[in-house]
MDTraj code that builds the backbone (N, CA, C; nanometers):
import mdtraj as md
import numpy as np

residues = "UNK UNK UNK UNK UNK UNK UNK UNK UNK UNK UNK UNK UNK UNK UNK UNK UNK UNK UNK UNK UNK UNK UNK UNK UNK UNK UNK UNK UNK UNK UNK UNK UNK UNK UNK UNK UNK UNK UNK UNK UNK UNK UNK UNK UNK UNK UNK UNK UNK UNK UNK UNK UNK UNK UNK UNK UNK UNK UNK UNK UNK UNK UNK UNK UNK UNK UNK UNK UNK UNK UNK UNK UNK UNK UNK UNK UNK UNK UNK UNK UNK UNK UNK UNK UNK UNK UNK UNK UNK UNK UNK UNK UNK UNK UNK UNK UNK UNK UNK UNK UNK UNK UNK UNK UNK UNK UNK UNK UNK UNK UNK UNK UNK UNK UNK UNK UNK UNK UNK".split()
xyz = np.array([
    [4.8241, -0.4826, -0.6836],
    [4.7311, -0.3761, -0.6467],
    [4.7823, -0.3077, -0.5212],
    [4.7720, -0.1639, -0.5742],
    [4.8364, -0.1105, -0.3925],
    [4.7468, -0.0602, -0.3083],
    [4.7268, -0.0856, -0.1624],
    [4.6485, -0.0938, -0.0515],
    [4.6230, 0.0722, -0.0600],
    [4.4897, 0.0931, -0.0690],
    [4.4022, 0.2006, 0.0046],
    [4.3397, 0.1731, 0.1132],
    [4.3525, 0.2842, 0.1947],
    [4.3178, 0.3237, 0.3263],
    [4.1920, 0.4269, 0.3260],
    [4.0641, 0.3984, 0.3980],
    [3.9942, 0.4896, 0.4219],
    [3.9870, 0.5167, 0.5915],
    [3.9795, 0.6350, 0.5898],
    [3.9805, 0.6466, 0.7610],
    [4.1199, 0.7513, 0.8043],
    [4.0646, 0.8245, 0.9241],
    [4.2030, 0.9091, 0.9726],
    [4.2517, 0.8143, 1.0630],
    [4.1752, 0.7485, 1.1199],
    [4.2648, 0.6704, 1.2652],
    [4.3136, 0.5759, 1.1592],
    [4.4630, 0.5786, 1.1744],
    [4.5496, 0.4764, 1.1238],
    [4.4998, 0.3202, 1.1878],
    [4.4503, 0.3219, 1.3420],
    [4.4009, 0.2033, 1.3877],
    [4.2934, 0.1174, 1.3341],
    [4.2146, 0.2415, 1.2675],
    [4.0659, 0.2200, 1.2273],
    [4.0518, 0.1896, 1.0414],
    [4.1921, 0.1445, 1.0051],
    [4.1653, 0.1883, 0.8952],
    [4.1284, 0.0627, 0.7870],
    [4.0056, 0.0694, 0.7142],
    [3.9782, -0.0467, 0.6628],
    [4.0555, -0.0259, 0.4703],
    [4.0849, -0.1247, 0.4118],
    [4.1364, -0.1854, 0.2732],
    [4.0256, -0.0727, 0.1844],
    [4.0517, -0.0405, 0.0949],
    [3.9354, 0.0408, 0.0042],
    [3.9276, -0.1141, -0.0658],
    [3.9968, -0.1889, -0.1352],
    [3.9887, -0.2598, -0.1682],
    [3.8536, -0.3992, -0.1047],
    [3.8367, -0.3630, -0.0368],
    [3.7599, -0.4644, 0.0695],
    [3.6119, -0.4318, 0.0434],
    [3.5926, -0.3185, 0.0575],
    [3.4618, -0.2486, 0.0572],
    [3.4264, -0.2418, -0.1026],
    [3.5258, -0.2348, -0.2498],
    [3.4827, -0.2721, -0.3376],
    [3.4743, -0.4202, -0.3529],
    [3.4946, -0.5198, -0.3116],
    [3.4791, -0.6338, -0.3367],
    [3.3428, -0.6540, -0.2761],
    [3.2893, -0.5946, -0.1601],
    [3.1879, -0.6679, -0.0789],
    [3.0719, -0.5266, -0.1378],
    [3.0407, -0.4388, -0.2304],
    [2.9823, -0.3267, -0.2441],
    [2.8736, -0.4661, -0.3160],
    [2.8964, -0.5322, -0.3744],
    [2.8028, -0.5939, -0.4815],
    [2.6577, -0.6719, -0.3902],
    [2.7001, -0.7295, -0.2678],
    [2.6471, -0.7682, -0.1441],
    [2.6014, -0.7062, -0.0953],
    [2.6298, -0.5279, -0.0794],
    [2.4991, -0.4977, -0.0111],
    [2.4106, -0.3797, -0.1276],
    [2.4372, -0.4248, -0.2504],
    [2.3802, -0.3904, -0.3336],
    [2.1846, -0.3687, -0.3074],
    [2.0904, -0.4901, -0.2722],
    [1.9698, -0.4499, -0.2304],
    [1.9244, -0.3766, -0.1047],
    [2.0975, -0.3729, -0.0158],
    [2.0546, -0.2763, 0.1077],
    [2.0712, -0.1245, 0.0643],
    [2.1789, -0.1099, -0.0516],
    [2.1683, 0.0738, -0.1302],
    [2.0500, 0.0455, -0.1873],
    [2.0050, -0.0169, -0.2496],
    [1.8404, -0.0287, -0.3515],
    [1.7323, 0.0367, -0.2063],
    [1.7291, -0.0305, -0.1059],
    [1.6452, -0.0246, -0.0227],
    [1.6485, 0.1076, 0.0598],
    [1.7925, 0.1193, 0.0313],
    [1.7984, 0.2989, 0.0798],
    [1.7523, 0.3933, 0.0246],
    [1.7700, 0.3635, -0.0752],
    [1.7476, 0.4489, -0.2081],
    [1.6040, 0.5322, -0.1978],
    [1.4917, 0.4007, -0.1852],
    [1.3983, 0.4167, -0.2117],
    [1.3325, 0.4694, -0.0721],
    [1.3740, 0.3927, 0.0523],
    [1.3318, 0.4935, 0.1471],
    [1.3518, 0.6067, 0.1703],
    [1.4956, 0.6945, 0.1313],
    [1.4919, 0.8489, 0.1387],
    [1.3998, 0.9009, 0.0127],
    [1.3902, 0.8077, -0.1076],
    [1.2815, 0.8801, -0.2049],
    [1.1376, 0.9081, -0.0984],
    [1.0912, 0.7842, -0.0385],
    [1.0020, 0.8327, 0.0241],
    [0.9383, 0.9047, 0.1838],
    [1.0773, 0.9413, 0.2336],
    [1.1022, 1.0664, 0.3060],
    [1.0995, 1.1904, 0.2346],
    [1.1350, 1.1854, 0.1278],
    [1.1663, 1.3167, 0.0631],
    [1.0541, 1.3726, 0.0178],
    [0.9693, 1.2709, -0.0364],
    [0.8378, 1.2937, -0.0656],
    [0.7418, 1.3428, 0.0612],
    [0.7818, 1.2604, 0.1776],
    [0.6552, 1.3223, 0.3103],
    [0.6795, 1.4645, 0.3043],
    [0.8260, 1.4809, 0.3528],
    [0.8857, 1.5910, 0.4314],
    [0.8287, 1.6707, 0.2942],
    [0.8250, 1.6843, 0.2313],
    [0.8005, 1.7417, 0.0624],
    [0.6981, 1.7924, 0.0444],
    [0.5748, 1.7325, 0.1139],
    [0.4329, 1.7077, 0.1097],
    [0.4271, 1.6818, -0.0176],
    [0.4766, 1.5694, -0.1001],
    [0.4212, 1.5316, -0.2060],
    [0.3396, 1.4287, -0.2192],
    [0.2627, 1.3506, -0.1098],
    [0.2165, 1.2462, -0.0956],
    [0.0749, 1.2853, -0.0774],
    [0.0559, 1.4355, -0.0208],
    [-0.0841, 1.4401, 0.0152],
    [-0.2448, 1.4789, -0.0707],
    [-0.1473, 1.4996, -0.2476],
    [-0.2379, 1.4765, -0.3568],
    [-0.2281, 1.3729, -0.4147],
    [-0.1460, 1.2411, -0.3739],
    [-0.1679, 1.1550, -0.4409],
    [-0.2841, 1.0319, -0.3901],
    [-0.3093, 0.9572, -0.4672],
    [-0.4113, 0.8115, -0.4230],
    [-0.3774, 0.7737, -0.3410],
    [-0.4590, 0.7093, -0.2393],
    [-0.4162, 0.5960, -0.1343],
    [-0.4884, 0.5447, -0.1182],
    [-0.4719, 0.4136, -0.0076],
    [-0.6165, 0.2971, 0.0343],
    [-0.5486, 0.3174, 0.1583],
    [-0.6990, 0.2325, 0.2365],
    [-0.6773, 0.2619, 0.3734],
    [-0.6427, 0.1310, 0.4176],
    [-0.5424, 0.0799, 0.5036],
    [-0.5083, -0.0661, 0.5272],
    [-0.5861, -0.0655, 0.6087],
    [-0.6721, -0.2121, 0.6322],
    [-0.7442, -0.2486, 0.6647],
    [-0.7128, -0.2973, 0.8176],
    [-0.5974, -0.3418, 0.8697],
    [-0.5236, -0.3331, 0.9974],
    [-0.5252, -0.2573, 1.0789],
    [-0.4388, -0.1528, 1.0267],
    [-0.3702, -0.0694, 1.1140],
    [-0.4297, 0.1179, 1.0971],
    [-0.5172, 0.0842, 0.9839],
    [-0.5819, 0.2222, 0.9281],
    [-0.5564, 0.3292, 0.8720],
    [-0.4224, 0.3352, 0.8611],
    [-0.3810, 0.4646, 0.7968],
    [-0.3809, 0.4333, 0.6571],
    [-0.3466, 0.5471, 0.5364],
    [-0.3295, 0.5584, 0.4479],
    [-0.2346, 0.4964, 0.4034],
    [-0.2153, 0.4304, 0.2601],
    [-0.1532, 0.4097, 0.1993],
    [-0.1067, 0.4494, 0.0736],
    [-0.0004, 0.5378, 0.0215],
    [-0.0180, 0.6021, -0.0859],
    [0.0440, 0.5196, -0.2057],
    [-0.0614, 0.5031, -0.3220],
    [-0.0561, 0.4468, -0.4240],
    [0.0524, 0.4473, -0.5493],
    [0.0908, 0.5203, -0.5312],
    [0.2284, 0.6299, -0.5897],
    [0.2694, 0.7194, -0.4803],
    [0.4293, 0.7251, -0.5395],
    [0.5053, 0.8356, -0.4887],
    [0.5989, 0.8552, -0.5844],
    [0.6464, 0.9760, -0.6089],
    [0.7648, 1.0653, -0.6849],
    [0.8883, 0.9662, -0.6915],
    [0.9136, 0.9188, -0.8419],
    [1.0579, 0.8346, -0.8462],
    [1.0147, 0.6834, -0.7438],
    [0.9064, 0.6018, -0.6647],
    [0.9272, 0.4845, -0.6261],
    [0.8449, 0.4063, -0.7515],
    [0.8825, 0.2650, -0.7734],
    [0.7594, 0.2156, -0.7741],
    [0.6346, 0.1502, -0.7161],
    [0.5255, 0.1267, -0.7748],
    [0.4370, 0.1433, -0.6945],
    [0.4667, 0.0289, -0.6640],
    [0.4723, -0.0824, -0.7007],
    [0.4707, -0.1941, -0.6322],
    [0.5201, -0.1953, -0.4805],
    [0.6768, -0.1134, -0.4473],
    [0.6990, -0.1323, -0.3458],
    [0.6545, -0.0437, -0.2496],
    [0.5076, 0.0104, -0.2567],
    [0.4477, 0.1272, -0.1840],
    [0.3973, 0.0045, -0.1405],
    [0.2832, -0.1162, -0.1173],
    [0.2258, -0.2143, -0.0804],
    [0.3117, -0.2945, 0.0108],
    [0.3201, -0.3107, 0.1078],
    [0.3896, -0.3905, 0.1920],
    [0.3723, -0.5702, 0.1422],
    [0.2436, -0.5930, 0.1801],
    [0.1826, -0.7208, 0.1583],
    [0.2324, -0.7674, -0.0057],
    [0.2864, -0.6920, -0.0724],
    [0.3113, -0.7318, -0.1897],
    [0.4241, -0.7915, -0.2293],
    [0.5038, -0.7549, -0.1188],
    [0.6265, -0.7694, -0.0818],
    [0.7023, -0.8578, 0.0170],
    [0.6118, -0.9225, 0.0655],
    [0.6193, -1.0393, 0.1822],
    [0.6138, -1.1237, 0.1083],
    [0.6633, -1.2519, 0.2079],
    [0.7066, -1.3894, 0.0683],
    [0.5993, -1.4729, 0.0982],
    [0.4628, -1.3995, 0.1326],
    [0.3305, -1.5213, 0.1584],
    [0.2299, -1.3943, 0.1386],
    [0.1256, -1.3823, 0.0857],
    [0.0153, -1.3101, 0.1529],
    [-0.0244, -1.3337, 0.2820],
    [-0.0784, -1.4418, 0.2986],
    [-0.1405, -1.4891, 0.4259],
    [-0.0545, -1.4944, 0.5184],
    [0.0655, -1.5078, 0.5176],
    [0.1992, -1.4567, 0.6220],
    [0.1913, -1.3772, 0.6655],
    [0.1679, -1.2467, 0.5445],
    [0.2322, -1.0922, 0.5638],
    [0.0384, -1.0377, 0.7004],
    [-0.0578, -1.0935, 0.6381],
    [-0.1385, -1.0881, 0.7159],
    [-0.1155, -1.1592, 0.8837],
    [-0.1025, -1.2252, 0.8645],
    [-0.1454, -1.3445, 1.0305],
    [0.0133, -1.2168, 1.0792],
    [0.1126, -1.1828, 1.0358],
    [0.1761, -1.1100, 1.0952],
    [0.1656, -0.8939, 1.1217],
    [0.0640, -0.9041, 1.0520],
    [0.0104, -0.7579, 1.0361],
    [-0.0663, -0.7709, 1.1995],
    [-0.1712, -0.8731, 1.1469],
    [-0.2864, -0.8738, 1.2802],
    [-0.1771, -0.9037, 1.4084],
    [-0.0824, -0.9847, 1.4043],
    [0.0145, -1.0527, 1.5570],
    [0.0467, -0.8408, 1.6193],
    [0.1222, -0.8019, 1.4973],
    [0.1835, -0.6680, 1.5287],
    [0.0942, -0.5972, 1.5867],
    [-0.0507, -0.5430, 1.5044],
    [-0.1664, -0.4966, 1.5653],
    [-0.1975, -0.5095, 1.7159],
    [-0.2017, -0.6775, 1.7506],
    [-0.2452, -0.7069, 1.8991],
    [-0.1599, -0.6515, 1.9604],
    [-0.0581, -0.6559, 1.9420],
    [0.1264, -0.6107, 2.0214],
    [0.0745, -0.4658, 2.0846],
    [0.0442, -0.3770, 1.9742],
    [0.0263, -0.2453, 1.9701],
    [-0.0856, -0.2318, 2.0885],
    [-0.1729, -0.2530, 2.0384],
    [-0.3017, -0.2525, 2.1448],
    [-0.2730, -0.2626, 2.3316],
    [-0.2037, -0.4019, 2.3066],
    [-0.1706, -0.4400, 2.4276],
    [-0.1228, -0.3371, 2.4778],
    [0.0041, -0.3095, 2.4416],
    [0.1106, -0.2219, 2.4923],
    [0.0518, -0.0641, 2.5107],
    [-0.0783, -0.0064, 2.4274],
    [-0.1443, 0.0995, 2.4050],
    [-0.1929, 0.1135, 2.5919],
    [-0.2620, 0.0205, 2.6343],
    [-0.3826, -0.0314, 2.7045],
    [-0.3054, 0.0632, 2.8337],
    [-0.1618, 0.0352, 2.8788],
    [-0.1059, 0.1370, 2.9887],
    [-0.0994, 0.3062, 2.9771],
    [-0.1477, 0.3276, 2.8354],
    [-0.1535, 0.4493, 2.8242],
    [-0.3388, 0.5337, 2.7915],
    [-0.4122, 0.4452, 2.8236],
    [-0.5195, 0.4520, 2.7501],
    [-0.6089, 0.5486, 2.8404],
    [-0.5467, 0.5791, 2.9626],
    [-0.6533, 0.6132, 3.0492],
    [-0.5738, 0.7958, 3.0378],
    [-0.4834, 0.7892, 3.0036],
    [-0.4240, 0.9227, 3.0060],
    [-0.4787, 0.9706, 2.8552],
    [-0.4529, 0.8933, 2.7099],
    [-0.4760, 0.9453, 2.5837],
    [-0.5817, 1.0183, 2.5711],
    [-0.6021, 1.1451, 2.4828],
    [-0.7361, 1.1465, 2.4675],
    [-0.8125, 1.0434, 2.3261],
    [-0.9635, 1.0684, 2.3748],
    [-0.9665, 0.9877, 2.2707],
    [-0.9443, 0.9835, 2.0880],
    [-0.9461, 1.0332, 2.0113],
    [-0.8756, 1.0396, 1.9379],
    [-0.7808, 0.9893, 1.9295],
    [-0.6864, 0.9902, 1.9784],
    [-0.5660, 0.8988, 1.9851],
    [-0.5764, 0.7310, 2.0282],
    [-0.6507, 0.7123, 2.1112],
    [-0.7468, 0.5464, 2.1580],
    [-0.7877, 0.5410, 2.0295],
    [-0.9004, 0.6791, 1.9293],
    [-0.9423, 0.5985, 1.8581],
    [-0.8252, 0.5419, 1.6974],
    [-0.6966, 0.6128, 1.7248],
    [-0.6557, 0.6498, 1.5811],
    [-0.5621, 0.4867, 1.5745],
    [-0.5822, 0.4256, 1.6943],
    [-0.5011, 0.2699, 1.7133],
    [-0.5454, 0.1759, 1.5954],
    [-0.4336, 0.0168, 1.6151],
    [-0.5041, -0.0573, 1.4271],
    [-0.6388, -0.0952, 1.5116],
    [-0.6841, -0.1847, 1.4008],
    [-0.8358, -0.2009, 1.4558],
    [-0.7825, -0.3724, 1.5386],
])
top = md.Topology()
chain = top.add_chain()
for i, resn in enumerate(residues, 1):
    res = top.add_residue(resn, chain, resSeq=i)
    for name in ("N", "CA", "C"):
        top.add_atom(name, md.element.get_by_symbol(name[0]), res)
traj = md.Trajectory(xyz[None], top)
């Protein structure tokens, strides 16, 4: 097999060969890309703002039930954590984080913004 080079810096230059051997490995990190620019494409798009959502019960914002090309399953976070009760006791830990850290800014925010924090 003869050596491909990607790259102009001759110093910098990695095997093409290398990057097809190891492409299969980061196979669920392209999956995971994939699906997050689907659902950028959709905000920036405004295609999200006729579709369903629930309101998480945490942190309060919307959750949209569908989006264009994802599936829904991976619109649900908690669905996707390797515990329910994990993905919770670590929703609420993040929540307190937020709050805390909110609390130095609280006297400047207006309210609206105090109130738009997780619960």
């Amino acid at each position: 097999m003869q050596d491909c080079y990607v790259g102009a810096d001759p110093a910098c230059r990695l095997p093409v060969r290398v990057i097809n051997e190891l492409w299969p490995v980061f196979r669920p990190l392209r999956q995971a890309m994939y699906h997050f620019l689907r659902i950028v494409h959709a905000v920036l798009g405004l295609k999200l703002s006729a579709v369903p959502g629930r309101r998480d019960p945490v942190f309060g914002f919307l959750v949209p039930e569908q989006c264009p090309g994802m599936p829904a399953e991976l619109l649900d976070p908690s669905r996707n954590w390797p515990g329910g009760a994990a993905y919770d006791e670590q929703a609420c830990r993040l929540a307190a984080m937020f709050r805390e850290n909110f609390e130095q800014f609280a006297g400047e925010a207006p309210a609206p913004v105090c109130d738009a924090g997780p619960a």
